[in-house]
C-alpha positions, 0 to 999 in steps of 0.5 A: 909820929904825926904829933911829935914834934908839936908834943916834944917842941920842936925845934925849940927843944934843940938849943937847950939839948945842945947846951945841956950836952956840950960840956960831955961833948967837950969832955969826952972830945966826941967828934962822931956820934951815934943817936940811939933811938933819934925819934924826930931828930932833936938831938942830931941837931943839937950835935950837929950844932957842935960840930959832932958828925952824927948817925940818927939809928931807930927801928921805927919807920913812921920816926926817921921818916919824920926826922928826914922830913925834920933834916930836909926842911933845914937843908940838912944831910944827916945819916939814918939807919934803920935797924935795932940798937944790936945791929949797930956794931955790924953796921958801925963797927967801933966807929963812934967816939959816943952813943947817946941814948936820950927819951927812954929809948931803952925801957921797951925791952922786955927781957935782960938778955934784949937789953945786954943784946941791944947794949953790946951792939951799942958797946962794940959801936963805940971806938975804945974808951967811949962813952955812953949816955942814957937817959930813962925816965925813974919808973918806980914812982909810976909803978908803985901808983906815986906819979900817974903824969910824965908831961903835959904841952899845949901847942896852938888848939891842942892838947898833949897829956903823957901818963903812966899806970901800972899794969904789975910789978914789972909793967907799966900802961904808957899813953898818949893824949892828943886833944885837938879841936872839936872831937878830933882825939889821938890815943897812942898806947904802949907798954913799958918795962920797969928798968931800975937802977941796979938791973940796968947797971947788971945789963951794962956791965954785962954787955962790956961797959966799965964802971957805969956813973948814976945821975939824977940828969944828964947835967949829973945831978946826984941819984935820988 
C-alpha cells in the first residue's frame, strides 16, 4: 500500500479509467456503483467523474486506508467497506445497478466454491438486470513460462518491477519490486490462482449470472 499509488500512477491513472468506462456507464445507465476490490481508489474517482454514486468494498485494510487518505486529500466523501465480496449482498442487498471488479481483483481464491461464494455476493448486490465487469489478467502465458513481466514503472528515484512465475499448473509466484534510492528495497510477494476462461465463466453461471461476454479488454476487444 505504501508504494501503490506511485507503482499504478495515481492520479494520473483516473482520466483514462473514466474514458475507458463511460461508454458502459452510459450503456448500461449505471447511476449507483459498487468498487470491488477498489485498492487505492482509482476507479471510484473515475465513476464519480460520471456522476456514478459509488461504494469502494475491500478487505484489506492497509488499501482503504490508503484510499481514504486518497478521497480526504480531494475533498471527497466516498463510502468504504470493509468486508469480503460474499458479504456484499448483506450490506447492499440488490442496491447497485453495476459491479466493477478491475486489477485481478478475484484470482486470489483458491477454490471454485471462494469464487461462486464471493460472485453471489456480488450478484445479489446488484438491482435486477445489472451488470458485471471483471477484469483478470490472461495467466496462461505466465503458467506455461511464455511472459515472466506484468508491468514495469519508474516514479521519481524509484523503480516498480511486477512479475510472475509458476509455481504448478494451478499457482503462480506473484512479486513486487520496489527499487528505490541506494539500498532501500521492497519485496511484496503473493500467490495467485490460475482463473481461466472457461472455469471463471463455470463460476459466474453458477453464482446466478446470465450469459456471461468474454473480451480480450474492458473496451471489448475480441478474446485471444
Amino acid at each position: 500500500a505504501r508504494h501503490y499509488n506511485a507503482m499504478t500512477g495515481f492520479p494520473a491513472r483516473i482520466d483514462n479509467l473514466a474514458k475507458t468506462i463511460e461508454p458502459l456507464v452510459k450503456e448500461w445507465i449505471v447511476h449507483r456503483a459498487l468498487d470491488a476490490g477498489c485498492g487505492g481508489g482509482a476507479l471510484m474517482f473515475a465513476l464519480d467523474r460520471l456522476d456514478v454514486e459509488v461504494v469502494g468494498l475491500d478487505l484489506n485494510e492497509a488499501m482503504l486506508r490508503l484510499a481514504l487518505d486518497n478521497a480526504r486529500q480531494a475533498g471527497k466523501t466516498f463510502r468504504f467497506c470493509g468486508a469480503p465480496f460474499r458479504s456484499a449482498a448483506a450490506i447492499f442487498p440488490s442496491y447497485f445497478d453495476a459491479v466493477f471488479v478491475l486489477g485481478n481483483a478475484l484470482i486470489g481464491h483458491e477454490t471454485d466454491r471462494e469464487m461462486t461464494e464471493s460472485l453471489r455476493g456480488l450478484y445479489d448486490a446488484l438491482r435486477p438486470g445489472g451488470h458485471i465487469l471483471i477484469q483478470n489478467l490472461n495467466l496462461t502465458p505466465f503458467a506455461l513460462g511464455l511472459k515472466t513481466i506484468i508491468n514495469r514503472r519508474v516514479d521519481g528515484d524509484t523503480r516498480y518491477l511486477r512479475y510472475a512465475v509458476p509455481i504448478d499448473t494451478h499457482h503462480l509466484f506473484f512479486s513486487v519490486i520496489a527499487d528505490g534510492p541506494g539500498d532501500a528495497i521492497d519485496i511484496s510477494t503473493h500467490t495467485w490462482t490460475v482463473w481461466d476462461r472457461e472455469r471463471l465463466y463455470r463460476c459466474l453461471v453458477d453464482a446466478g449470472f446470465h450469459d456471461p461476454e468474454v473480451y480480450g479488454g474492458i473496451n471489448r476487444v475480441p478474446y485471444d
